[in-house]
C-alpha positions in Angstrom: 109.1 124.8 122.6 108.8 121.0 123.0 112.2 119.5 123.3 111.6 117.5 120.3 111.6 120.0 117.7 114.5 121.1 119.2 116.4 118.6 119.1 115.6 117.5 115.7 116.0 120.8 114.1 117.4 123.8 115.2 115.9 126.1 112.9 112.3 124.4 112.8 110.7 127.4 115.1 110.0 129.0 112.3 108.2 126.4 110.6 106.3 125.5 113.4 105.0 129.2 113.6 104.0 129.3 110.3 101.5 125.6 111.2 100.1 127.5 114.1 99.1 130.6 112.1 95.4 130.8 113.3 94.0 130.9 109.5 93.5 127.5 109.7 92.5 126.2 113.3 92.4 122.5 112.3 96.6 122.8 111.4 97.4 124.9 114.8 95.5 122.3 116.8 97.1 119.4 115.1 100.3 121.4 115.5 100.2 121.9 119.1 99.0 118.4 119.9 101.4 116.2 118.0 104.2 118.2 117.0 104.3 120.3 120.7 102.9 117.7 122.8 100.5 120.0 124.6 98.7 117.9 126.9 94.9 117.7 126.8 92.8 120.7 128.2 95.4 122.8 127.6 94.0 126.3 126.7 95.7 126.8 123.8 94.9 123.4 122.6 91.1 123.6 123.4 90.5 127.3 121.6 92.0 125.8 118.2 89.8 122.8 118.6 86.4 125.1 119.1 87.4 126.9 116.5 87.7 124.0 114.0 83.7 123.7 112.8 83.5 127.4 112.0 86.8 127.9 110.5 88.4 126.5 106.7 88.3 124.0 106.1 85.8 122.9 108.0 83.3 125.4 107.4 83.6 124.8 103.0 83.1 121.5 103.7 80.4 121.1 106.4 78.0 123.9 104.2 78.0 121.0 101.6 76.7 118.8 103.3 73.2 117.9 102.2 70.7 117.5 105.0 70.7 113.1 104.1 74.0 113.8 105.5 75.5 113.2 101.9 77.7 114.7 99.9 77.5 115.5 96.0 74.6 112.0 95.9 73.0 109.4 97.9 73.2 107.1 95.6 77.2 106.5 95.2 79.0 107.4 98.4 82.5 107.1 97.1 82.3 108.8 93.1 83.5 111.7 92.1 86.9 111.4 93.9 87.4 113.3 95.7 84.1 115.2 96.3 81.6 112.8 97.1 80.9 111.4 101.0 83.3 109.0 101.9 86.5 111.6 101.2 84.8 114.4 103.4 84.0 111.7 106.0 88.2 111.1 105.8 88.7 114.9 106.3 86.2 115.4 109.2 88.0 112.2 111.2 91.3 114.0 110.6 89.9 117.1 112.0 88.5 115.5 115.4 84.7 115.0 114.6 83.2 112.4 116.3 80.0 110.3 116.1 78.2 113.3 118.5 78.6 115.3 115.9 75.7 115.4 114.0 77.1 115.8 110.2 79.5 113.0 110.8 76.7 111.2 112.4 74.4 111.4 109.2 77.1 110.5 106.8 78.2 107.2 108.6 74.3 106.2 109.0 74.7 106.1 105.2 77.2 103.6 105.4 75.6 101.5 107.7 72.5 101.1 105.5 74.4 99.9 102.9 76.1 97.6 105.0 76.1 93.7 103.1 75.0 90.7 105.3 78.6 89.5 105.8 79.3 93.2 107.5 81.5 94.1 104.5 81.0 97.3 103.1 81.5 98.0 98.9 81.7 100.6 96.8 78.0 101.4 96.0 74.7 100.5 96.8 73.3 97.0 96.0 77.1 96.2 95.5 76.6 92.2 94.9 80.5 91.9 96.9 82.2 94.2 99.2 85.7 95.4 99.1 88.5 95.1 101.7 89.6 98.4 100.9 86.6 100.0 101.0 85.7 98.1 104.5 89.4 99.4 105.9 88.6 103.2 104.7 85.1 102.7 106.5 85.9 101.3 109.7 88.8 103.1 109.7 86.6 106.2 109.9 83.9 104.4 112.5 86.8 104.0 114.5 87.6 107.5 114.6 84.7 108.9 115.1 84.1 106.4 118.5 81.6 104.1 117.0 83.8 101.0 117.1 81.4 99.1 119.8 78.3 99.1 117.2 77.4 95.8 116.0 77.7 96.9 112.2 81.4 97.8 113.0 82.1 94.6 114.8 80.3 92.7 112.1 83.2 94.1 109.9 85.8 93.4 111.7 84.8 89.9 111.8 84.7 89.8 108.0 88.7 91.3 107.2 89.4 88.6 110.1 87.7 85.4 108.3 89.3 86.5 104.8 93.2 88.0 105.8 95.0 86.0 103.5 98.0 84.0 104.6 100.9 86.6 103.2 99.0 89.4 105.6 96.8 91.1 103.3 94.0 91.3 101.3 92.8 91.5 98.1 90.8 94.3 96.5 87.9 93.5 93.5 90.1 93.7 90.7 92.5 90.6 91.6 90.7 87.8 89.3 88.5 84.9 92.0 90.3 82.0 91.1 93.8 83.2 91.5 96.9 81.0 92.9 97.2 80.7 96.3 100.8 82.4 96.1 99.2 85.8 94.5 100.3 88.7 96.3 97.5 90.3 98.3 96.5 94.7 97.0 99.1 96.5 99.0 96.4 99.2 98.6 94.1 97.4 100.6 96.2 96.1 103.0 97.6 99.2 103.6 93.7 100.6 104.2 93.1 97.8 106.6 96.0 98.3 108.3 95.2 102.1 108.9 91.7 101.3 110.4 93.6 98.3 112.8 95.6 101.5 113.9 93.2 103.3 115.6 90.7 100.3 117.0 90.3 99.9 120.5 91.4 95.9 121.6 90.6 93.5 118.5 92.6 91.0 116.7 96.5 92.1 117.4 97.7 88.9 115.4 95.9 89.9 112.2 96.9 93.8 112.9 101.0 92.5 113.3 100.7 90.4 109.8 99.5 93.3 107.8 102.3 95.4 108.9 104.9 93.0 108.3 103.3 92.7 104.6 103.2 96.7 104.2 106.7 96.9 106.1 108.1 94.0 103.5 107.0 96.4 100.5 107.7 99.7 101.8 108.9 101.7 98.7 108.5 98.5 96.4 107.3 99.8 93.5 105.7 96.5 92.2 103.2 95.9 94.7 99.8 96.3 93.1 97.6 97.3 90.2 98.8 101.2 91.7 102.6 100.2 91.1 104.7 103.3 90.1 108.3 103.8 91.1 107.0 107.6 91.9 103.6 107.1 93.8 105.9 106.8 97.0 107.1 110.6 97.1 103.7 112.2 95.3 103.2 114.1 98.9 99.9 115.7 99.2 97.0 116.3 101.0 93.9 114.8 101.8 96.6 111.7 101.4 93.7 109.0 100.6 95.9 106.6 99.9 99.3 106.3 100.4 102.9 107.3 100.0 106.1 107.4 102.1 104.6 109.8 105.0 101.6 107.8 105.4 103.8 104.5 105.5 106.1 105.5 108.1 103.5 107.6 110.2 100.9 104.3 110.0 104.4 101.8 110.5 105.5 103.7 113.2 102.7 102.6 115.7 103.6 98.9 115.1 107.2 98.9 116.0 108.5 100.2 113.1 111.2 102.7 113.3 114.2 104.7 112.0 116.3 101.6 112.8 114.9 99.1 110.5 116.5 99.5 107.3 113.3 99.5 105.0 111.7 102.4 107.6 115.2 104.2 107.5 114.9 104.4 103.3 111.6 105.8 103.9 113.1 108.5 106.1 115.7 109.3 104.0 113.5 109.7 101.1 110.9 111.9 102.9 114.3 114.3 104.0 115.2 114.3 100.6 111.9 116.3 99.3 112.4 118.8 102.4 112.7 122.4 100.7 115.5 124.8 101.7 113.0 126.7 103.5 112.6 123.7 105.7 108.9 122.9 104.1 107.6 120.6 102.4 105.5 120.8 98.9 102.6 119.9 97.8 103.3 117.8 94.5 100.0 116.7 94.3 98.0 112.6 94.1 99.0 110.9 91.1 96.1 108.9 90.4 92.3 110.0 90.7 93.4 114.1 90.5 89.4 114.9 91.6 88.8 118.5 93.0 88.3 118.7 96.8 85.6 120.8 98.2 88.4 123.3 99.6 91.8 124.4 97.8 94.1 122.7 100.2 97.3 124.1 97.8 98.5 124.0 95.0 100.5 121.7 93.5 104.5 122.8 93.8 104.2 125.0 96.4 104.9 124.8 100.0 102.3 123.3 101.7 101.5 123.7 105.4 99.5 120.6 105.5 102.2 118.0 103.8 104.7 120.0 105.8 102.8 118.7 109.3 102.4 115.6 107.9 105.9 115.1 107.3 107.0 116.8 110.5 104.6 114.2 112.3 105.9 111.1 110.4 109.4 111.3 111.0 109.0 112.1 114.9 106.6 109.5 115.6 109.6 107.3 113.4 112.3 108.4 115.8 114.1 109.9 113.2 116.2 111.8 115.2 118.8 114.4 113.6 115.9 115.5 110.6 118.5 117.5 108.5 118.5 121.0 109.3 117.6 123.1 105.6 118.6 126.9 105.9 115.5 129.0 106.3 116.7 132.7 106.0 114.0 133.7 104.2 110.6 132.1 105.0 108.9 134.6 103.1 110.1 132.8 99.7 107.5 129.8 100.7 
């Protein structure tokens, strides 16, 4: 056992057997690799990999696919929520497709064609302006999938660069044109930018550092937005499309931010406090756009394997240390 979950909780063994339960290869090989710290080409780590494709939820999602390489339409690649292309392209990142895949391969070919001339990407085709959230969520998914030296993904790069505003963020569509230069940039899609800066290779560090002070400076704010909600913080799910504690300290954490700044350490406190006494976590499910998803991921109150990784992940890659140990006597009750 990796010396981690040891020495953040003594009784987590349990849960981490129930994540590696082979039902689900996509949650054992995220398991072992982030929570275990097998190293790559590990046996163990490789088999849960090769078994991802064919197994769930993989499988539900990739017989969906329709041979454009769509989901539910080519003509809107982002509605319904959460059915249509872009939210399965999300899923397939998370569960280690790359661009030499060939279904992930068709979907972001999509994207590219409805790419506008400034390399911004919006939110349907023929969209007259594109969208900084939508161009975070995309490249964010490029990245992941290895495709970050295409021109089309540099291209886009170059446009969040040339429009960052001065407080660190951007704005999303629905923040009037002619606004005051002192208007708060869309935490939203700040925060969606941010995510993609997390995972490119090289780029722009400056404008990566000032849109994680701005989401580090309104961490748990509930005013931020047109998504404000003193709740939307601690509504844990999964797919997590947009964002809430986990997400902020898992995404923080690779800039610097840990369990010793005192906004990061509010967070952590806050994601303990939703920790069942069986030491899970549950699903309590988005509270905006509540779409279906292709494949029943849980159900909403009940301990959830996947937001129980999640929030396993977050607060070790925070450094949050002594994660309160909750009695699990009877894991059966989850």
């Amino acid at each position: 056992m990796a010396v981690w979950a040891l020495s953040v909780n003594k009784r987590v063994a349990s849960i981490l057997d129930w994540l590696l339960e082979p039902e689900e290869p996509v949650l054992r090989w995220w398991t072992l690799r982030d929570l275990l710290d097998r190293p790559p080409g590990d046996s163990d780590v490789e088999a849960a990999r090769a078994a991802i494709p064919a197994g769930e939820p993989a499988h539900t999602i990739l017989v969906a696919q329709r041979p454009s390489g769509a989901w539910v339409s080519e003509r809107h690649l982002y509605s319904p929520k959460h059915t249509a292309t872009h939210w399965q392209l999300d899923l397939l990142a998370d569960f280690g497709f790359t661009a030499a895949d060939g279904p992930a391969r068709r979907a972001c070919d999509l994207f590219f064609a409805w790419q506008l001339p400034w390399g911004e990407f919006g939110l349907f085709k023929g969209a007259a302006a594109g969208e900084p959230c939508a161009t975070g969520r995309t490249l964010c998914q490029f990245e992941r999938f290895g495709l970050g030296h295409e021109s089309g993904v540099e291209r886009a790069w170059a446009w969040l660069e040339a429009t960052q505003r001065g407080d660190g963020g951007w704005h999303c569509r629905h923040t009037p044109v002619r606004m005051r230069p002192d208007t708060p940039s869309c935490f939203l899609a700040t925060f969606k930018v941010l995510q993609a800066c997390a995972v490119r290779r090289g780029g722009a560090p400056e404008m990566a550092d000032r849109a994680a002070a701005f989401v580090r400076d309104r961490l748990l704010d509930p005013r931020m937005d047109r998504y404000a909600s003193p709740v939307l913080w601690e509504r844990f799910t999964y797919p997590d499309h947009w964002y809430d504690a986990i997400s902020a300290l898992d995404l923080l954490s690779g800039f610097g931010y840990g369990a010793e700044d005192e906004r990061v350490a509010r967070a952590i406190e806050l994601v303990l406090g939703r920790q069942r006494p069986d030491g899970a976590w549950a699903d309590n499910g988005p509270l905006f756009f509540r779409g279906e998803t292709l494949y029943p991921f849980g159900t909403a109150g009940e301990a959830s394997k996947w937001v129980t990784f999640r929030a396993l992940r977050a607060l070790k890659r925070a450094n949050a240390g002594n994660i309160s140990a909750r009695s699990q006597d009877n894991p059966s009750k989850r």
